[in-house]
N, C-alpha and C positions, 0 to 999 in steps of 0.2 A: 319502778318502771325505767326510771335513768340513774344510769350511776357515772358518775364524771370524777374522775381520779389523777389529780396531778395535768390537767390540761395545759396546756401550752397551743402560742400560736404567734408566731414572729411574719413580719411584711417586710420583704428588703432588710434583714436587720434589723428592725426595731420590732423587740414585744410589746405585742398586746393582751395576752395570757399568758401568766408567768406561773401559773400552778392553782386552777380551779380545782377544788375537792368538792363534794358534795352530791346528795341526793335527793331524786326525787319522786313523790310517790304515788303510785295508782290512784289513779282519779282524785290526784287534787290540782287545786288552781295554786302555779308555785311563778310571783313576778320576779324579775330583775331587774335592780334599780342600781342606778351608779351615775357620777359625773357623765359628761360628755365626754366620748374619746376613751371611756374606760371598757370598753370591749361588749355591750350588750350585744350587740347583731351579732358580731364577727361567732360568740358563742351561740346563739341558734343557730347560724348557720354551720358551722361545725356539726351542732347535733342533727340538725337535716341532711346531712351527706354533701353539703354543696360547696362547704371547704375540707380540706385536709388539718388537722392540728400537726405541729411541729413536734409534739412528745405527747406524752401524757394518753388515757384512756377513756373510752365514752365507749358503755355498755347500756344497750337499749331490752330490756329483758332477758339478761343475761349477757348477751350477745356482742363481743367485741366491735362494731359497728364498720369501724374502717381498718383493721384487721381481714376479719373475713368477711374478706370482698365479694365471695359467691353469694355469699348473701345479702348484700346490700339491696336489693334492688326490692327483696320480700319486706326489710327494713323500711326502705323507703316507702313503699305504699302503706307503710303504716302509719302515714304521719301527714298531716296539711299544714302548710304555710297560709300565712299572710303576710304582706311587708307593707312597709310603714303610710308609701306610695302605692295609693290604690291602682294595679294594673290588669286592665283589661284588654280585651283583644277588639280590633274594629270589625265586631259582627254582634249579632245579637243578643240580650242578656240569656235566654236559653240556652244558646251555644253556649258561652262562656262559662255557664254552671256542668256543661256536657260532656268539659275536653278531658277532664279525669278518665268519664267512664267510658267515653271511645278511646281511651288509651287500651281500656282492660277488657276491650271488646264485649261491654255491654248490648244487649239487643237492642231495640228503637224503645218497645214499649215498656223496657225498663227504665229506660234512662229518660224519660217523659214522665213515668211515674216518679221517678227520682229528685225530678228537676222541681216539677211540680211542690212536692214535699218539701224541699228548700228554698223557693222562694216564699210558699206559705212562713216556713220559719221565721224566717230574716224580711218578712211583712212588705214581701216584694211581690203580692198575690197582681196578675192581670199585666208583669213586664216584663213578659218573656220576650217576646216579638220587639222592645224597644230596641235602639240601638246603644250597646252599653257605653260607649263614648260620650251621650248625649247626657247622661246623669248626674247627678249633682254629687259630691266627692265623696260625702257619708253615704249616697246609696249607692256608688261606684265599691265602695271600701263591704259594703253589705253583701254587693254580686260576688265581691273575693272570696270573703266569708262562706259566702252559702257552699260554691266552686271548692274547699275547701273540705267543710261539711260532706259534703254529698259522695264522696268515696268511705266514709263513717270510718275516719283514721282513729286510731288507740289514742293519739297523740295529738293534739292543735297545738305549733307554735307560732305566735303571732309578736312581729317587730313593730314595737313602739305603734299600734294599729289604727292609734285616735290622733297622733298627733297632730295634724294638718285638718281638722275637723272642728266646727264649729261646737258648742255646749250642747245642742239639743243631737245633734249625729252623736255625740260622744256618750253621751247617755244611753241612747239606743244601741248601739256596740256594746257597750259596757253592760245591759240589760242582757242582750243574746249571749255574751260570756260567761255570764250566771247561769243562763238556761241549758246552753248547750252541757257544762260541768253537771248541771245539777240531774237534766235527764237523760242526761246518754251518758255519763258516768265518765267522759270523755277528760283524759289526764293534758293541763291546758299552762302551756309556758309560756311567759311575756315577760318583754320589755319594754321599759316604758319611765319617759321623763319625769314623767307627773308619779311623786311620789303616794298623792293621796288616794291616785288612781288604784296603786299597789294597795293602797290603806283598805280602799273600798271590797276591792275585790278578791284578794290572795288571804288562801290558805297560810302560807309562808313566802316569805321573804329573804332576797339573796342581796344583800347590800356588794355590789361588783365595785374594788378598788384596788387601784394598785396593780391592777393583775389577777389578782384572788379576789373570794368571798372574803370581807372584811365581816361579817356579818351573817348567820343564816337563821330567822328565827319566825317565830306569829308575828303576825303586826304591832299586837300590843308589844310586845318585846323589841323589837328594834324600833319603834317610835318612843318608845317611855323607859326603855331602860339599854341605850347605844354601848355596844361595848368599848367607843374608844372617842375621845375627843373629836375625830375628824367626820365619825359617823353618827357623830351628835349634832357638826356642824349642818351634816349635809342632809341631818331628815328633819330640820326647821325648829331646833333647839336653841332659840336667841340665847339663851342665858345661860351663860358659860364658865365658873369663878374657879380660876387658879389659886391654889394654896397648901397651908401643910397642915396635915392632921396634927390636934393638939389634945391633951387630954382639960376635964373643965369639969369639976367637981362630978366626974364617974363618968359625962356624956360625953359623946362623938361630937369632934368641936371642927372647926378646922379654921383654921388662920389665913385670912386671905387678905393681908397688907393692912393687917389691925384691926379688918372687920370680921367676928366672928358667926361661923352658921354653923347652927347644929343640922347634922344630916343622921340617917339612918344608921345601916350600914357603911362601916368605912374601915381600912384598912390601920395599922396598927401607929401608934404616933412617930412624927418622924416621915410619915409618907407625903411625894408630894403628890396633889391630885388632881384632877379637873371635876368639877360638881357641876351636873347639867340637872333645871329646872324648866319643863315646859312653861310658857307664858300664862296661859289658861292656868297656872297653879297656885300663881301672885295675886294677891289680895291689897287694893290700895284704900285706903284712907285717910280723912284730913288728920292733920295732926294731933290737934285737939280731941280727935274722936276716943272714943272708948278702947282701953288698952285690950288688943286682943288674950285670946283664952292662953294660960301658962302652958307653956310648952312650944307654942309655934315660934318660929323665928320672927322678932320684929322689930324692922331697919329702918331708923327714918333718913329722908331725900329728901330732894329737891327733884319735880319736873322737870324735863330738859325739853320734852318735844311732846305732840300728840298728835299722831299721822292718821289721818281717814284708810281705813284697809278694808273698802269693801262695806258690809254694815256693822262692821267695829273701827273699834280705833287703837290704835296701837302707843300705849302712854308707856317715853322714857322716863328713868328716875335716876338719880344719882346718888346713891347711898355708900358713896366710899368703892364702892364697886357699880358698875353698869347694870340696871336691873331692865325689864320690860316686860308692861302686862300687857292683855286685850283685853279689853274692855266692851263694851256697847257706846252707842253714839248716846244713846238716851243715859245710862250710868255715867258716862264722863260730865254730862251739862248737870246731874244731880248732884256730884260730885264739884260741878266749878270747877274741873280742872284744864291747870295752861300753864305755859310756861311758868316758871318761879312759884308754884303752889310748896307749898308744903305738906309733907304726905308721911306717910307711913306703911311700907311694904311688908305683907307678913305673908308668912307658907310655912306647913308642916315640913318638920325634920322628913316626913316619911317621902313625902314629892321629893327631895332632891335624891337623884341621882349621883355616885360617885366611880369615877373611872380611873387607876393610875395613869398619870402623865406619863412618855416617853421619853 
């Protein structure tokens, strides 16, 4: 459906796309996720017609996009925006769902029937007549939405769309994203800070760094196995251990300043590497407990800290290297664990993660 090759996109001199490649495909939900500053918007709007790229190509079924300009305009209607600030017009939520199809000189009792149909959608049934100003942000962000909807684009991109939204608005967005993909078949790009967000809802994932896709894969893929240190940092992979692969009686060893972890896969000895383990993969126990089953890795620590995170807890350890599990509030007080515990850290060879260092 979209093909983005070599994008580029400079402001005054300074880049902020310095060579996007990738694709994406007919009716699926595809997020983009990256630091702040790392180009998410500026790239929809590129693919919406509303900037110009400095090099590079974006082909919308086929179609050179900003190229052939005679076409842009058949391109354009094929596509709805939303942006991240829900905007609306000061007149009524009907209108505002309408400006589309009076643009394409729809007749009255179409665009009534139209309207109608999308605010049932977006469970805005009986606010047509309100005035869309007067709405609370989530259903301000719902009237864009519908507005959006209601010309039935190929295409929905929507910028960062929850972000100024309380947890229950964002749900409900997040629910209509699902719907809309799932029954109109509708091919649906986002941006978006909250990586879990990406987690929850996308098809595939565009880890946006640097300029480029640092990243293009499933969720499970770029959250459980990041192709490089920095996109390990940045999808919530606390645990991070530099060192060099070793060999240790035939296993995948690697040397991380005297502490040894067997990992899975790993590159050949002599490599140096960064091994990423999600937290959820760590296993702690008191010292004295029972030696876990051969083959797992098992490091013993020392507690350093144990942070409330919500309804876990996030317990540091100090095993020669920095380690950090989640745990449950109710597992930690079973556990007795606090500062200065004594512990024992274990995880399969197969959880860790290994990336060549740069």
């Amino acid at each position: 459906m979209i093909e983005l090759e070599d994008v580029r996109k400079e402001f005054d001199g300074k880049s902020v796309l310095a060579g996007v490649t990738g694709r994406i495909e007919q009716g699926e939900i595809f997020a983009v996720i990256g630091p702040s500053g790392s180009g998410k918007s500026t790239l929809l709007r590129l693919i919406d017609l509303l900037d110009t790229p400095t090099g590079g190509t974006i082909r919308v079924k086929g179609i050179d996009i900003h190229a052939e300009r005679e076409k842009s305009l058949t391109i354009r209607r094929m596509m709805g925006m939303v942006f991240q600030k829900p905007a609306v017009f000061n007149t009524t939520v009907s209108e505002n769902i309408a400006v589309g199809l009076r643009f394409r000189r729809a007749d009255e009792g179409r665009i009534r029937e139209k309207v109608e149909g999308a605010l049932d959608m977006v469970g805005l049934t009986g606010y047509g007549e309100r005035r869309a100003r007067t709405l609370s942000g989530g259903e301000m962000q719902r009237v864009a939405l519908s507005r959006a909807m209601v010309i039935e684009p190929d295409i929905l991109l929507l910028d960062e769309p929850t972000a100024n939204l309380d947890p229950v608005s964002v749900a409900t967005i997040e629910n209509l994203v699902v719907r809309i993909n799932r029954d109109l078949g509708t091919t649906i790009v986002f941006s978006t800070h909250d990586m879990y967000q990406g987690q929850r809802l996308a098809h595939r994932i565009g880890v946006l760094m640097k300029g480029g896709f640092a990243q293009v894969g499933t969720p499970r893929e770029v959250f459980t196995l990041p192709a490089s240190r920095e996109v390990a940092r940045f999808v919530g992979i606390e645990n991070i251990i530099d060192g060099v692969v070793v060999g240790e009686n035939g296993a995948s060893v690697v040397d991380a300043g005297g502490v040894r972890v067997r990992a899975g896969r790993l590159p050949g000895p002599g490599e140096e590497v960064s091994l990423c383990i999600r937290s959820e993969d760590l296993r702690i126990a008191p010292a004295d407990a029972a030696k876990p089953p051969s083959g797992k890795n098992a490091l013993p620590g020392i507690v350093t800290a144990v942070v409330p995170r919500g309804p876990f807890s996030s317990v540091a350890v100090d095993c020669g290297v920095p380690l950090s599990s989640v745990l449950t509030w109710k597992r930690v007080d079973d556990l007795d664990l606090r500062e200065g515990s004594r512990v024992v850290v274990s995880f399969s060879p197969e959880s860790v993660h290994a990336v060549r260092r740069d």
